[in-house]
C-alpha positions in Angstrom: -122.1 -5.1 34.6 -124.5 -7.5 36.7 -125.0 -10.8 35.3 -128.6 -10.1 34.2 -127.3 -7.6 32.3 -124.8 -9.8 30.2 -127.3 -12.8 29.8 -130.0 -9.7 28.1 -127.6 -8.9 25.6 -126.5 -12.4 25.2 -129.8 -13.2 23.6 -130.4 -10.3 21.7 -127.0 -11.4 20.0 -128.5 -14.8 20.0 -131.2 -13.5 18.0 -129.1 -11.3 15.7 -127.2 -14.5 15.5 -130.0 -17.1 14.2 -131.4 -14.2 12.3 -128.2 -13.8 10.4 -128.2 -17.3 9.3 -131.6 -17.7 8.3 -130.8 -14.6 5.8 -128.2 -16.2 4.5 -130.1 -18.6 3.1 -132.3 -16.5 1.1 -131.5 -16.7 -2.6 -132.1 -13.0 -2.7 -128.7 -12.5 -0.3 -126.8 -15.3 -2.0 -127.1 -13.7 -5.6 -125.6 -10.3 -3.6 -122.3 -11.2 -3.3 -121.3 -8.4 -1.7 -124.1 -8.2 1.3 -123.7 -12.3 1.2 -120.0 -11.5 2.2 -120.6 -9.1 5.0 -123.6 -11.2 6.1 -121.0 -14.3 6.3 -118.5 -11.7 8.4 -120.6 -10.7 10.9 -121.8 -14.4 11.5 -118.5 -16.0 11.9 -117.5 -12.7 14.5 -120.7 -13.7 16.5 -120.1 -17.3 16.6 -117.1 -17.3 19.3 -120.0 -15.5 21.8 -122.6 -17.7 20.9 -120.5 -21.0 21.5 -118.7 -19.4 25.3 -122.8 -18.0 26.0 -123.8 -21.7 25.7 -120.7 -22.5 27.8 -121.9 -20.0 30.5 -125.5 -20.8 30.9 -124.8 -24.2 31.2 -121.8 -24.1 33.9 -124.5 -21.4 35.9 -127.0 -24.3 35.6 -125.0 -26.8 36.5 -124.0 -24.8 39.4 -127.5 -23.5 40.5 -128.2 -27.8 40.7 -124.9 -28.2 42.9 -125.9 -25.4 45.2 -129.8 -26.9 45.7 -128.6 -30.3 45.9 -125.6 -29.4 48.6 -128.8 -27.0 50.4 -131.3 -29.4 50.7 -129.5 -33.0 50.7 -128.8 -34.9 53.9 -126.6 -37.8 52.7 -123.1 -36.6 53.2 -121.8 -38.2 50.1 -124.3 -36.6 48.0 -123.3 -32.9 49.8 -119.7 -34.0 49.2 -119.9 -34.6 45.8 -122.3 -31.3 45.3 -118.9 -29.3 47.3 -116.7 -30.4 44.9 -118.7 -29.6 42.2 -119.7 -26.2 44.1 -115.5 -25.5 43.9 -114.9 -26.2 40.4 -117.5 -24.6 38.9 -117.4 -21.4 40.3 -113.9 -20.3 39.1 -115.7 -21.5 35.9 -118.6 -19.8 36.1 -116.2 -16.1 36.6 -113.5 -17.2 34.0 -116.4 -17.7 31.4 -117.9 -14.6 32.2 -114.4 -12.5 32.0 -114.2 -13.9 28.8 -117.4 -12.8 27.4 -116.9 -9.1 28.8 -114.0 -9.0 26.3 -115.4 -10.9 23.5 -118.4 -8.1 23.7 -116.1 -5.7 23.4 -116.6 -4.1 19.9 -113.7 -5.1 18.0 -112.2 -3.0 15.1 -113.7 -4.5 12.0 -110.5 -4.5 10.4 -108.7 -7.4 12.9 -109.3 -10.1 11.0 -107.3 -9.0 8.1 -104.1 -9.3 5.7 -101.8 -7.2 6.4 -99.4 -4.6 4.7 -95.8 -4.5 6.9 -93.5 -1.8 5.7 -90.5 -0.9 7.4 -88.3 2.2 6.4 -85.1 3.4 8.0 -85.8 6.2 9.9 -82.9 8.8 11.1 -79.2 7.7 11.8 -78.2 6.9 8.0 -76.7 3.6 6.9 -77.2 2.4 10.7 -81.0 3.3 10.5 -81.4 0.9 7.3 -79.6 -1.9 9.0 -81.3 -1.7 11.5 -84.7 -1.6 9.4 -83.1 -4.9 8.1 -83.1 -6.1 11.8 -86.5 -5.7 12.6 -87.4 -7.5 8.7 -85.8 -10.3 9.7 -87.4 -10.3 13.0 -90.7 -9.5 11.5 -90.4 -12.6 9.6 -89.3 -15.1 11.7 -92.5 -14.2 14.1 -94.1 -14.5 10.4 -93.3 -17.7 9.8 -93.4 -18.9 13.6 -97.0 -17.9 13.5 -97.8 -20.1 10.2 -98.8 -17.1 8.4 -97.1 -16.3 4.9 -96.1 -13.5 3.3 -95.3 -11.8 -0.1 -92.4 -8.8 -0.7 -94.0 -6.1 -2.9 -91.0 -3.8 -2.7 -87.6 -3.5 -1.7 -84.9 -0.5 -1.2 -81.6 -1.7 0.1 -79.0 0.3 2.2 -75.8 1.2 1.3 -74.5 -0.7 4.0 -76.6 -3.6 4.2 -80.1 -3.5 5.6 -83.2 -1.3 4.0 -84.2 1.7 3.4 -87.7 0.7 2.5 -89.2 -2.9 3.0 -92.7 -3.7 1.8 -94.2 -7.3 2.8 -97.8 -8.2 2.5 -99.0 -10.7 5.5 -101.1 -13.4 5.1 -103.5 -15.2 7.7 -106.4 -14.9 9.6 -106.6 -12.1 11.9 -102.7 -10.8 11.1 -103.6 -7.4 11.2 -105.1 -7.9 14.5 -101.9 -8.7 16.2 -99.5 -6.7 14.0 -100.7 -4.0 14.6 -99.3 -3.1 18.0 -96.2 -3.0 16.0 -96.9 0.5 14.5 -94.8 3.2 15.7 -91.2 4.5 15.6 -88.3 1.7 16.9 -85.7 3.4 18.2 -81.9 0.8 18.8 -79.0 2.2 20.9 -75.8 0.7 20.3 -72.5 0.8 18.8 -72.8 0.7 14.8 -71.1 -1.6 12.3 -69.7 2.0 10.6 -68.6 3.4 14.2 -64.7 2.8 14.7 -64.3 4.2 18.2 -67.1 2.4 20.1 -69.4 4.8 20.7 -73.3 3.9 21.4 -75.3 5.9 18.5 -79.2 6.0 18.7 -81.1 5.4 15.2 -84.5 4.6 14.1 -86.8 2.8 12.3 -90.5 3.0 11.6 -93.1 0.3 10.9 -96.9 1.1 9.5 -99.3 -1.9 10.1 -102.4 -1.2 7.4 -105.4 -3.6 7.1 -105.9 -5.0 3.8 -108.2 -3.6 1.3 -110.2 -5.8 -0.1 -112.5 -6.1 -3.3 -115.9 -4.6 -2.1 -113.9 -2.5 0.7 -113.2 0.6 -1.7 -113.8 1.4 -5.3 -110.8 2.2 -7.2 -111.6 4.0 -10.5 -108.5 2.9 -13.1 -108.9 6.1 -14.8 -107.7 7.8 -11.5 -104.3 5.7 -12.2 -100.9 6.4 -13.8 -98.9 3.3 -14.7 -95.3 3.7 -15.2 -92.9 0.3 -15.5 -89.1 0.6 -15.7 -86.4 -1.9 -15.0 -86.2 -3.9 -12.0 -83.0 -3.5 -9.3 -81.5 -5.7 -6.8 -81.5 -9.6 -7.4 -83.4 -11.8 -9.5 -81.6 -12.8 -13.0 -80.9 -10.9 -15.7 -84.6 -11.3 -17.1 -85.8 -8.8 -14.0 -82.9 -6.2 -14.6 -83.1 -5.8 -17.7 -86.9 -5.8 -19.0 -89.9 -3.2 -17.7 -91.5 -5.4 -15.1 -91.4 -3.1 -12.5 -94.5 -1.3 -12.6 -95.3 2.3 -10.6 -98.9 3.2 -9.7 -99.4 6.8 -9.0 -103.5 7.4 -7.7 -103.8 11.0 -9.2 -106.4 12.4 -7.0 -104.5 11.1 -3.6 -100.8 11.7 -4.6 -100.8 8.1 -3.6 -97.4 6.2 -5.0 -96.8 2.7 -4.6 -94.1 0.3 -7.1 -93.9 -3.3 -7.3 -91.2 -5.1 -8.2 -90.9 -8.8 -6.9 -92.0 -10.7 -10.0 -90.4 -11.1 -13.3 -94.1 -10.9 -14.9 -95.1 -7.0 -15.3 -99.0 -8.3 -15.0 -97.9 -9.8 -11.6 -96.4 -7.1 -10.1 -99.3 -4.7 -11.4 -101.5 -6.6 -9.3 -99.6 -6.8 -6.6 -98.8 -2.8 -7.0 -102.7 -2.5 -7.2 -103.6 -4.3 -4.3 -101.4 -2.6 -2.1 -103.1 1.1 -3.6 -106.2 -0.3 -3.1 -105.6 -0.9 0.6 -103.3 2.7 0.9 -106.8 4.4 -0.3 -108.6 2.5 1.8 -106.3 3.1 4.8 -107.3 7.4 4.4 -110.8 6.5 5.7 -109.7 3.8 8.3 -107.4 6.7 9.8 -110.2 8.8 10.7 -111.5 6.2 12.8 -108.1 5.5 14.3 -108.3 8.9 15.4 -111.2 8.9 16.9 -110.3 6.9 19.3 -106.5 7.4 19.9 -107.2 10.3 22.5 -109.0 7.9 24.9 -106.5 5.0 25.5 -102.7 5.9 26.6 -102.2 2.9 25.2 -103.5 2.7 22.1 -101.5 0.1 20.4 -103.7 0.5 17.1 -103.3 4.1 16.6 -102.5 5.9 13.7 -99.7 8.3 14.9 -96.5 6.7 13.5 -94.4 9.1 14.8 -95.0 7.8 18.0 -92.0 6.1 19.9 -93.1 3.2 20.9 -90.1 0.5 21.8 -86.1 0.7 22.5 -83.7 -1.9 22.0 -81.0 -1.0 23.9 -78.4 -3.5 23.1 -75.3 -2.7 25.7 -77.6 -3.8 27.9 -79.7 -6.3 26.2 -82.7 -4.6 27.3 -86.4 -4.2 25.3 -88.5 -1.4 26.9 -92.2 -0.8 24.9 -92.6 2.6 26.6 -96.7 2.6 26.0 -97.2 0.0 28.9 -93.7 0.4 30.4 -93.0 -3.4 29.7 -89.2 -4.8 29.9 -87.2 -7.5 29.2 -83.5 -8.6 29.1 -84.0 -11.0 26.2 -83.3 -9.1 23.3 -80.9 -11.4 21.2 -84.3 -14.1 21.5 -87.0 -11.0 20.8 -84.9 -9.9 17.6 -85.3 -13.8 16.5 -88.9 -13.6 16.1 -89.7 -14.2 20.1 -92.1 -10.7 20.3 -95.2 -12.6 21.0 -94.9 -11.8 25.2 -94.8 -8.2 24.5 -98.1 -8.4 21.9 -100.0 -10.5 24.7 -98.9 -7.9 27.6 -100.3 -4.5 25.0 -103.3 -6.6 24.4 -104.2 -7.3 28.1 -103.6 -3.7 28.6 -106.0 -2.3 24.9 -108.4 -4.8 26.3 -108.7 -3.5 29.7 -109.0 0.0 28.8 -111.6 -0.9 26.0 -113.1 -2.9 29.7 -113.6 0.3 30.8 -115.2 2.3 28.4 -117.7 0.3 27.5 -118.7 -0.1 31.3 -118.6 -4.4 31.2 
C-alpha cells in the first residue's frame, strides 16, 4: 500500500475518530447505556492509530525538513547535522509505518476480553488428567506472570491426581486476545507416573479459549433456564460438602450445561454459573465467525476447530513443537512454569502477517 494510500485512510479514521468523541458527549448517547458503551469501545480501539498517525506525520515532516535542509544548505555543519538526522529518522519513518499496517488491520472485536480457560483431559486415562493438571498449573503461572487474575468456576479431579475438567475464568485487559492461540488439542509424550516398565505413552489434553459474554453482548431469557443445586465435592470445609451450594444451569433451548461450584454461597456460584452460560451462548454466534475465516489462514491460531493438534511436549527429549508454525524449543521444564509467552509472540507475528496479506497493506 503506497504511503498516500495509508495517510487517506488515516484521516478518514481521524474523522471517524473526533466524530466519535463529539457523540459521546451528547446527552442523548449518554442516557443509552448501551450505544454509550460501544461508542466508548470503538474510541479507545481507534486511539492507539490516532496517537502512532500523529507519530508518523510528524517523523515524515521532520524528515522532509532534513532532506531540504541537507539539499540546499552549504555550511557543512548544517548538512552534517541534517545527515544525521536524515539516518535516524528514516528507520523511523518505516518502523512507524509497519506498525500502523498492523494496527489497521481489523482486529477480532472480541480481543479485548475476559476470558473463559477450560482444560479437560483428553484420551490416555488417568495420564490424560494429570497432564490436564500440568498445563493448569502452567496456565496459571503465565496468569499470574501476566498480572491478570483469575476465578475457578468448576473443578473435576482425576483419579490419580490432575483433572478431568478445569474451568477458570481470566481476568484483564485484552486476555482473550493472547489466550487464545492456546485453543486446540495438547498432545505430552512420556513415561507416566502409572507406567511401571518405562515405556513413553502419548496422551492428551484439550483447552477452549472463549471470549467473555458480557451484559449487552446476548440476551439470556431466565425462563430458558433450569437450575438444579446439589452438594459440593472436593475441598472447601464441611459447610461446601454438605449444603446445596453447587448450582447447575441447563439453557433448555441449547442443551447448554454449565455448574459452579467454587463458593460456599449458592447465590455466588449462580452468578458465576450464569455468566459463564451467558458467554457459552454467546460463543454459538462468535463460532460462525471463527469459521469464516479459519479456511484462509494455515495458521489460524483463533480458530474454532478444537480438535485440532496444535502443540507436543515431548518430554524424553525436552522438546515443545507448536506444529501450526512449526516453532521449537528445548525448554520445556521453563515453558511448563508459565514461560509460553515466546511461542504466543512467534503465532502472532505469523496471524499478523497473513492478516498483512489479505487485506493488501
Amino acid at each position: 500500500m503506497s504511503e498516500n494510500s495509508i495517510l487517506t485512510r488515516l484521516d478518514g479514521l481521524k474523522l471517524k475518530y473526533e466524530e466519535i468523541g463529539q457523540k459521546m458527549t451528547d446527552p442523548e448517547v449518554i442516557m443509552d447505556i448501551k450505544r454509550f458503551i460501544s461508542l466508548n469501545k470503538e474510541y479507545k480501539e481507534l486511539q492507539p492509530i490516532i496517537e502512532t498517525s500523529d507519530q508518523f506525520r510528524t517523523a515524515m515532516a521532520n524528515l522532509k525538513e532534513a532532506k531540504d535542509i541537507f539539499s540546499t544548505e552549504k555550511d557543512d555543519e548544517m548538512k552534517e547535522m541534517a545527515r544525521d538526522e536524515i539516518s535516524m529518522l528514516e528507520p523511523l519513518v518505516i518502523k512507524l509505518e509497519e506498525h500502523i499496517k498492523v494496527l489497521l488491520i481489523p482486529k477480532d472485536p472480541q480481543d479485548d476480553k475476559n476470558a473463559i480457560l477450560e482444560i479437560r483431559g483428553g484420551t490416555g486415562g488417568d495420564e490424560a488428567a494429570i497432564f490436564a493438571g500440568d498445563l493448569y498449573r502452567m496456565y496459571i503461572k503465565y496468569i499470574e506472570n501476566r498480572g491478570w487474575k483469575y476465578e475457578i468456576n468448576n473443578i473435576s479431579e482425576g483419579t490419580s491426581g490432575g483433572f478431568k475438567e478445569v474451568v477458570v475464568k481470566v481476568i484483564g485487559h485484552g486476555v482473550y486476545g493472547v489466550l487464545k492461540y492456546e485453543s486446540g488439542v495438547h498432545r505430552v509424550q512420556r513415561v507416566p507416573q502409572t507406567e511401571t516398565q518405562g515405556r513413553v505413552h502419548t496422551s492428551a489434553a484439550s483447552v477452549a479459549v472463549l471470549p467473555e459474554a458480557e451484559e449487552f453482548d446476548v440476551d439470556v431469557n431466565m425462563g430458558d433456564i433450569r437450575k438444579d443445586t446439589y452438594c459440593s465435592s472436593g475441598p472447601g470445609g464441611q459447610s461446601v460438602n454438605t449444603t446445596y451450594s453447587a448450582v447447575r444451569l441447563t439453557h433448555i433451548p441449547t442443551g447448554i450445561v454449565v455448574q459452579c461450584q467454587d463458593q460456599k454461597s449458592q447465590l455466588k456460584n449462580f452468578d458465576k454459573a450464569f455468566e459463564e452460560l451467558r458467554t457459552r451462548i454467546f460463543n454459538l454466534e462468535y463460532q460462525k465467525y471463527i469459521d469464516e475465516i479459519a479456511g484462509k489462514r494455515k495458521t489460524m491460531v483463533s480458530t474454532g476447530d478444537r480438535s485440532a493438534k496444535i502443540r507436543t511436549y515431548n518430554y524424553p527429549q525436552g522438546r515443545i513443537t507448536d506444529h501450526r508454525i512449526n516453532y521449537t524449543i528445548y525448554n520445556l521444564s521453563a515453558f511448563m512454569d508459565g514461560n509460553i509467552q515466546d511461542c504466543i509472540d512467534h503465532l502472532v507475528v505469523a496471524e499478523n502477517s497473513e492478516r498483512l496479506k489479505e487485506s493488501e497493506l
